[in-house]
C-alpha positions as CSV (number, residue, x, y, z in Angstrom):
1,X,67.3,21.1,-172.8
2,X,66.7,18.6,-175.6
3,X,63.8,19.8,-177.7
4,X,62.6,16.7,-180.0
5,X,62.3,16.3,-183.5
6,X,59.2,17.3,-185.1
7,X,60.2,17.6,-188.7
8,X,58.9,13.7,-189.3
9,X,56.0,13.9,-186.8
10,X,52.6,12.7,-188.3
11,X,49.7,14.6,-189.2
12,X,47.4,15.7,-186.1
13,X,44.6,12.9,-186.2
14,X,41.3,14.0,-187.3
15,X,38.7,14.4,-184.9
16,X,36.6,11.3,-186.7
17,X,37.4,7.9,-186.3
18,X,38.0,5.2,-188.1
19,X,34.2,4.4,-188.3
20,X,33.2,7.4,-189.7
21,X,35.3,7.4,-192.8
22,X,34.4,5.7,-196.0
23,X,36.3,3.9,-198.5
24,X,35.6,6.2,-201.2
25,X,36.9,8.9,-199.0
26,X,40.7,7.3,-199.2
27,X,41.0,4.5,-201.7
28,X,43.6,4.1,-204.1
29,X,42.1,6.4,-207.9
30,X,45.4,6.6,-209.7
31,X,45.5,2.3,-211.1
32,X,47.0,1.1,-213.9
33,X,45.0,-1.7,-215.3
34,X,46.0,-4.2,-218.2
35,X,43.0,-6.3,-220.4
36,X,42.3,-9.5,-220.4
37,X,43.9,-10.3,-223.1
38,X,47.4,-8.7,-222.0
39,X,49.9,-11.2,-221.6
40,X,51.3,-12.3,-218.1
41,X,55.0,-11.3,-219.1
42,X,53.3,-7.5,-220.1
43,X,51.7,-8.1,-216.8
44,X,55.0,-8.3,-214.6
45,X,56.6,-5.2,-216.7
46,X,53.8,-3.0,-215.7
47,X,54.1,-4.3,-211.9
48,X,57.9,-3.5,-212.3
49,X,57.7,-0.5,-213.7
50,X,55.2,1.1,-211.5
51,X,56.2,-0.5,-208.5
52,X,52.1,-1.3,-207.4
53,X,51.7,-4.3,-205.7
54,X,48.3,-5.1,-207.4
55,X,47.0,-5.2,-210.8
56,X,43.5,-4.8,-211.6
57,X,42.8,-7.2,-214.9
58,X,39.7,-5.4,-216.8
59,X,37.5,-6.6,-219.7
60,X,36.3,-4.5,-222.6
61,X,34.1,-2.6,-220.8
62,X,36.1,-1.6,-217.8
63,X,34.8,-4.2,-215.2
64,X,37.2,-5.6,-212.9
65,X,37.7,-8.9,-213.6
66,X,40.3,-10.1,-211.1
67,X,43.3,-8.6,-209.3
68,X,46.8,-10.1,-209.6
69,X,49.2,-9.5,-206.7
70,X,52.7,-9.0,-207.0
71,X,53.7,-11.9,-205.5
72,X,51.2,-14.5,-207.2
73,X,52.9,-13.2,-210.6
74,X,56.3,-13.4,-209.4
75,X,55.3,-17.5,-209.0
76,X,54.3,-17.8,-212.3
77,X,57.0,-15.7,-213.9
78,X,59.8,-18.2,-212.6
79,X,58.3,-20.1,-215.5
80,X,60.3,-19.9,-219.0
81,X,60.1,-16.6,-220.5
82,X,58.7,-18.2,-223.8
83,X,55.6,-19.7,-222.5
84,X,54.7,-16.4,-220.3
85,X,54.2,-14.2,-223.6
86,X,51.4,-17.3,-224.3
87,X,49.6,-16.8,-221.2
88,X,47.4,-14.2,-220.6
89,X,46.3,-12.0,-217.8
90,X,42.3,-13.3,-217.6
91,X,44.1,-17.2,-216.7
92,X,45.8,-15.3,-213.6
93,X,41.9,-14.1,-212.3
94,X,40.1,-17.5,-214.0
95,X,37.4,-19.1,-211.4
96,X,38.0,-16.2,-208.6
97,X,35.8,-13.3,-208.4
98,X,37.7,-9.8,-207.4
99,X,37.3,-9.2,-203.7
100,X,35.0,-6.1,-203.8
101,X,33.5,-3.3,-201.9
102,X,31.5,-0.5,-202.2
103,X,32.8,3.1,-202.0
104,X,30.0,4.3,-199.6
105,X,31.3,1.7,-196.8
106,X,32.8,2.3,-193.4
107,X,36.5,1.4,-193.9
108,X,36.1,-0.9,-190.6
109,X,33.8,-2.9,-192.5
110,X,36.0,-2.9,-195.3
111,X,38.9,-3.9,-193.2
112,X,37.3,-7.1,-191.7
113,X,36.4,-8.0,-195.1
114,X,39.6,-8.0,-195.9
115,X,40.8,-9.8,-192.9
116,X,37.8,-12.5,-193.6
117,X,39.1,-12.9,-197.1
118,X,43.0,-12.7,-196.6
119,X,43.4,-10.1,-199.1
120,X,45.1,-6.9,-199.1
121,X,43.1,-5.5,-201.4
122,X,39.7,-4.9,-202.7
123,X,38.3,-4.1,-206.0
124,X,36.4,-0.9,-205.0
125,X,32.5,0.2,-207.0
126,X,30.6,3.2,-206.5
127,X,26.5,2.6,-206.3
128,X,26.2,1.9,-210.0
129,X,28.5,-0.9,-209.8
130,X,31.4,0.8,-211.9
131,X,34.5,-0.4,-210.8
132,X,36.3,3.7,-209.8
133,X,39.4,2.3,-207.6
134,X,41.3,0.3,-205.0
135,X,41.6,-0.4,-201.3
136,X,45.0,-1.5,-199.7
137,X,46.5,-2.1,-196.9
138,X,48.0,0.2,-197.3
139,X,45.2,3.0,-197.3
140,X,43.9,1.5,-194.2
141,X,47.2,1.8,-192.5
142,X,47.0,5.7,-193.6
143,X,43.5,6.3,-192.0
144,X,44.9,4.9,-188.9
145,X,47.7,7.1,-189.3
146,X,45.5,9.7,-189.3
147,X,46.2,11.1,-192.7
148,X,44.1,13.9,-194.0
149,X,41.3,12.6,-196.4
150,X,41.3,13.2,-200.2
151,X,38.4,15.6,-201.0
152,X,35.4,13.3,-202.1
153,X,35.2,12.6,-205.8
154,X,32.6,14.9,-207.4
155,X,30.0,14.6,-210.1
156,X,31.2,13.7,-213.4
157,X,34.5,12.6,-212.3
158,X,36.3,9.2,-211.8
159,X,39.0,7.4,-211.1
160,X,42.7,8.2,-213.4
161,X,43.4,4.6,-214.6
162,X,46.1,3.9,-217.2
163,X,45.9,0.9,-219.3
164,X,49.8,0.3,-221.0
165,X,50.0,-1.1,-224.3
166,X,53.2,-2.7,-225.5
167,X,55.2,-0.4,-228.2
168,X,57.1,-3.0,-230.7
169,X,59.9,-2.0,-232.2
170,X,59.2,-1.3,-236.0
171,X,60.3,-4.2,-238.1
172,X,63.0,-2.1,-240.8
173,X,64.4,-3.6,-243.8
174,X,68.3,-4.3,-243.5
């Protein structure tokens, strides 16, 4: 008798739906950001290193700005190495507000924004319009999954974003 394997089998599915869960219940809370002012070639070694597919560009204060994709900075990169480290990350996000949603939405809602927009992600705010996270694709793909939902974010806490900055090598005397 030929008992199957269970050792990869997904997570029971939770009782709600899809409908009933929010984004701020399973959007993305561990970004790494860059400034405005990064340039795109520090851009693409962030993207490489972490191996996210988007890249929130913030201003001083935090605000999303823009995302970059992957793939929108891998077009640009094929340009000469020398005139990427004199570009910078705000000319990748000029003239195009970040897709955006609110963390108190139904993740349907959220998902045929996305679909309206032809994004895969969205720039996510909580209801004092701080920017606190991401939704993807791929989190969507998880609540259909049926993947157990992160405990909701409580008072006082937010999101754990990392912004890089560039470590240059100390210029020594020979």
């Amino acid at each position: 008798m030929n008992t199957p394997d269970t050792s990869t089998a997904p997570p029971a599915a939770s009782s709600e739906g899809p409908g009933d869960v929010r984004v701020g219940d399973v959007m993305s809370v561990a970004l790494v950001t860059v400034g405005k002012e990064e340039s795109v070639l520090m851009a693409w070694e962030i993207l490489e290193r972490t191996g996210f597919h988007h890249l929130p560009v913030v201003d001083g204060e935090g605000r999303c700005i823009g995302l970059v994709e992957r793939s929108d900075l891998a077009v640009v990169c094929a340009q000469p190495a020398a005139s990427l480290s004199e570009r910078y990350a705000d000319e990748l996000v000029a003239g195009h507000r970040p897709p955006l949603v609110h963390d108190d939405t139904p993740v349907t809602r959220a998902a045929a924004h996305m679909t309206e927009l032809g994004v895969d992600a969205l720039a996510v705010l909580d209801s004092a319009g701080t920017f606190v996270g991401l939704l993807t694709a791929r989190d969507l793909v998880a609540v259909l999954a049926g993947r157990p939902r992160r405990p909701r974010r409580t008072a006082g806490t937010g999101p754990v974003m990392f912004s890089l900055e560039p470590v240059l090598p100390y210029p020594f005397d020979d």
